[in-house]
C-alpha positions in Angstrom: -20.2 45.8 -5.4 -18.4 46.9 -8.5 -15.2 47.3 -7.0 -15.6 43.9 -5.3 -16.1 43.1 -8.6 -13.1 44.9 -9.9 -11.1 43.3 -6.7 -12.0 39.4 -7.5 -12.0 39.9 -11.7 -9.5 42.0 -12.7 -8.9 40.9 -16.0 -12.3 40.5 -16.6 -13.5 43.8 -15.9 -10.9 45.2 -17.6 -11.7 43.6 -21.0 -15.0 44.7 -20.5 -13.9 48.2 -20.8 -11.1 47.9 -23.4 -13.9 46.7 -25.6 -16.2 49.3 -24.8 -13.5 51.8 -25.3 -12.5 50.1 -28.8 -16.3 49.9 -29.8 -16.5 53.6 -29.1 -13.6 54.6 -30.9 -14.3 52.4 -34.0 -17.8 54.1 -34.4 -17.9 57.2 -32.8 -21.1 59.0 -32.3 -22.9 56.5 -33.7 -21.9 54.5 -31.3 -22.2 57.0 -28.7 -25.9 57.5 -29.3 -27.5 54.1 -29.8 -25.1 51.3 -28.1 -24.4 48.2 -30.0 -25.7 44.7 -29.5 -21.7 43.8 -28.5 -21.8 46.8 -25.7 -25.2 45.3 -24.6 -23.9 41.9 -24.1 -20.9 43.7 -22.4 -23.3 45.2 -20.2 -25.5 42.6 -19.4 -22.4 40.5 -18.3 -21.0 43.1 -16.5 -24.4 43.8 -14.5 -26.0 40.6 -14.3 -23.6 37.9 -14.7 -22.7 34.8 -13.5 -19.4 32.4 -14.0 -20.3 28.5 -14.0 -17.3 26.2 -14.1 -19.2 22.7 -15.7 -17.0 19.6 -14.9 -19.8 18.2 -16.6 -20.9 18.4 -20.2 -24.2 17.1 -20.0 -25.0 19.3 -17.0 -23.8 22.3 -19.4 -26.3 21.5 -22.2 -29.4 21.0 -19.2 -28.3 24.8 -18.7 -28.9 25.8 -22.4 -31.3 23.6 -22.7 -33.3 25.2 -20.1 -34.4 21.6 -18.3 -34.3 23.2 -14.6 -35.9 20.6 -13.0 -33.3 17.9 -14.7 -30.4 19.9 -13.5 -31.3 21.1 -9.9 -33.3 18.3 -8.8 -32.9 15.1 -11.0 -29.5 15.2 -10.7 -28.8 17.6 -7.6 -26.0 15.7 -5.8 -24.3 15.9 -9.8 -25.1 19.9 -9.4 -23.7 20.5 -6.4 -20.1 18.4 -7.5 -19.8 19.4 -10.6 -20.8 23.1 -11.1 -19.4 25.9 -9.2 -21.1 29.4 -9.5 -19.5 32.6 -9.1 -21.6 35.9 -9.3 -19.9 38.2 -11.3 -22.4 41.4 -12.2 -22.7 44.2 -9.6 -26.5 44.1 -9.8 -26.9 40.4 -8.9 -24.9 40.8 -6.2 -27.1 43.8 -4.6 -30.1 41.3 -5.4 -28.6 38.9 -3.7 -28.6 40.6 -0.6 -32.7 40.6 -0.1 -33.3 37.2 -2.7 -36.8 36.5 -4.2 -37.8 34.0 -6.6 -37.3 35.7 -9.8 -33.9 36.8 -10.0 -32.3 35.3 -12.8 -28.3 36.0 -14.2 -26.2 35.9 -17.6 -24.5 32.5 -17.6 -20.7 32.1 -19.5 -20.5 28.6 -19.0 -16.6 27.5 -18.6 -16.0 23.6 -19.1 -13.0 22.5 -16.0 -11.5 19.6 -14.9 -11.2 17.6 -11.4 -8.3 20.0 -10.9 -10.0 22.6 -10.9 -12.7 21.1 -8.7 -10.0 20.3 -6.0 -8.0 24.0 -6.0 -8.6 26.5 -3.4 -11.9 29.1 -4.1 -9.0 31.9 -4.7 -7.6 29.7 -7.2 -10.7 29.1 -8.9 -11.2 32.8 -8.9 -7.9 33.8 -10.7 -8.2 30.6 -13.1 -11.6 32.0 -13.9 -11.1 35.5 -14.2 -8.3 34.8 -17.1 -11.1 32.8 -18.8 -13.6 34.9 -18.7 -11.5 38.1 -20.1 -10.4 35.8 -23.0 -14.1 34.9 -23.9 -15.5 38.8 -23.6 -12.2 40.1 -25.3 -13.7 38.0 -28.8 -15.7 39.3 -31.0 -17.9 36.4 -31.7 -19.0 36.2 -28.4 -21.0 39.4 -27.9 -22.7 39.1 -31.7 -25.8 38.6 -29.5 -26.9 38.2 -26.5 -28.0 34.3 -26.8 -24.0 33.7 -26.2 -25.2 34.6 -22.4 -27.3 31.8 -21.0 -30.1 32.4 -18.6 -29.8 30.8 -15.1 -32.1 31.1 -12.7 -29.7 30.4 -9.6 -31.8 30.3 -6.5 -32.4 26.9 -7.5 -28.6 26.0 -7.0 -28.8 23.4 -4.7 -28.2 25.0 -0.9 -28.4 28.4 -2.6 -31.8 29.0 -1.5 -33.6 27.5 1.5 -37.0 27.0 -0.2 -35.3 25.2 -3.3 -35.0 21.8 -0.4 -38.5 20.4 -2.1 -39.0 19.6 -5.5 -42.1 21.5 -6.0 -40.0 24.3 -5.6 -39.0 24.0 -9.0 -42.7 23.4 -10.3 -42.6 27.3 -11.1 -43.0 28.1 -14.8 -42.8 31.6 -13.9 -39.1 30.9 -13.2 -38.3 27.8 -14.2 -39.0 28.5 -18.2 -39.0 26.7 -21.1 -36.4 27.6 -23.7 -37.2 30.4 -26.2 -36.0 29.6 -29.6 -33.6 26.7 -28.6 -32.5 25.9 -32.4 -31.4 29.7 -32.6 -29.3 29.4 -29.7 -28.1 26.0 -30.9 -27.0 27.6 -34.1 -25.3 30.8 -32.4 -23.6 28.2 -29.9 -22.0 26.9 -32.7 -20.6 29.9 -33.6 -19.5 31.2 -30.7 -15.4 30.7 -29.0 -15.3 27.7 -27.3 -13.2 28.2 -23.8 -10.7 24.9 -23.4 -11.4 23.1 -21.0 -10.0 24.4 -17.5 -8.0 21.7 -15.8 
């Protein structure tokens, strides 16, 4: 899964480990010994993540706002046209292979366009893959690891046959609550905006 990972996000990857080999090199054994919280985010983007292209602001801040139910179910036919999801971290895509209510990735969310919507999924790929490598090749971004938004993506509309009734998403367990939503707000701020994408 890593090198299908390699295969679909080159650029991606690859600033992944320019910036764990720069992080290294600035800080030696230090660094070595006990990694960073910018090599964690790395990590946790690199194993775990997920890519979601928004055509939507509002759906983008029901993501970090953590209002599942809004997002998957309120406005489900908005979901499925305006988001696109593309599992990115090795690990999520070995859990995708056996599924169970639970598995949750690291969200960068990437605002697009209609143009975007319309282009070929290779297309979408490459646009996305340059995208992503400019976000996780700045700083800012991996000053913690609230720049990396939960999502719990088995209820992506059609992602998951059980997630066809609403009670699906009456699961606390899965569907949670935000955690210190003015934090985030206040690291979001902070944090390198991607232009829009088409």
């Amino acid at each position: 899964f890593n090198a299908l990972a390699w295969l679909s996000f080159p650029a991606a990857k690859g600033a992944i480990n320019a910036q764990h080999a720069a992080l290294l090199a600035e800080r030696g054994d230090v660094e070595a010994r006990a990694r960073s919280v910018e090599r964690d985010v790395l990590t946790l983007f690199d194993e775990g993540g997920i890519a979601i292209a928004c055509a939507d602001p509002a759906l983008a801040e029901a993501i970090r706002a953590f209002r599942w139910r809004e997002l998957f179910w309120e406005r489900r036919a908005d979901c499925a046209a305006k988001l696109r999801c593309f599992l990115f971290g090795h690990g999520q895509l070995e859990k995708a292979l056996d599924p169970y209510v639970g598995v949750t990735a690291h969200a960068i969310l990437v605002p697009v366009g209609e143009v975007f919507l319309a282009a070929s999924r290779e297309a979408q790929v490459v646009t996305l893959d340059h995208h992503l490598a400019r976000w996780l090749g700045d700083r800012r971004n991996l000053s913690g690891t609230h720049h990396l938004h939960p999502f719990p993506y088995l209820g992506f509309p059609g992602w998951f046959a059980a997630n066809a009734e609403p009670a699906f998403y009456d699961n606390p367990r899965y569907f949670r609550a935000g955690r210190g939503l003015a934090h985030r707000a206040a690291a979001g701020a902070q944090e390198s905006p991607l232009p829009r994408v088409g």
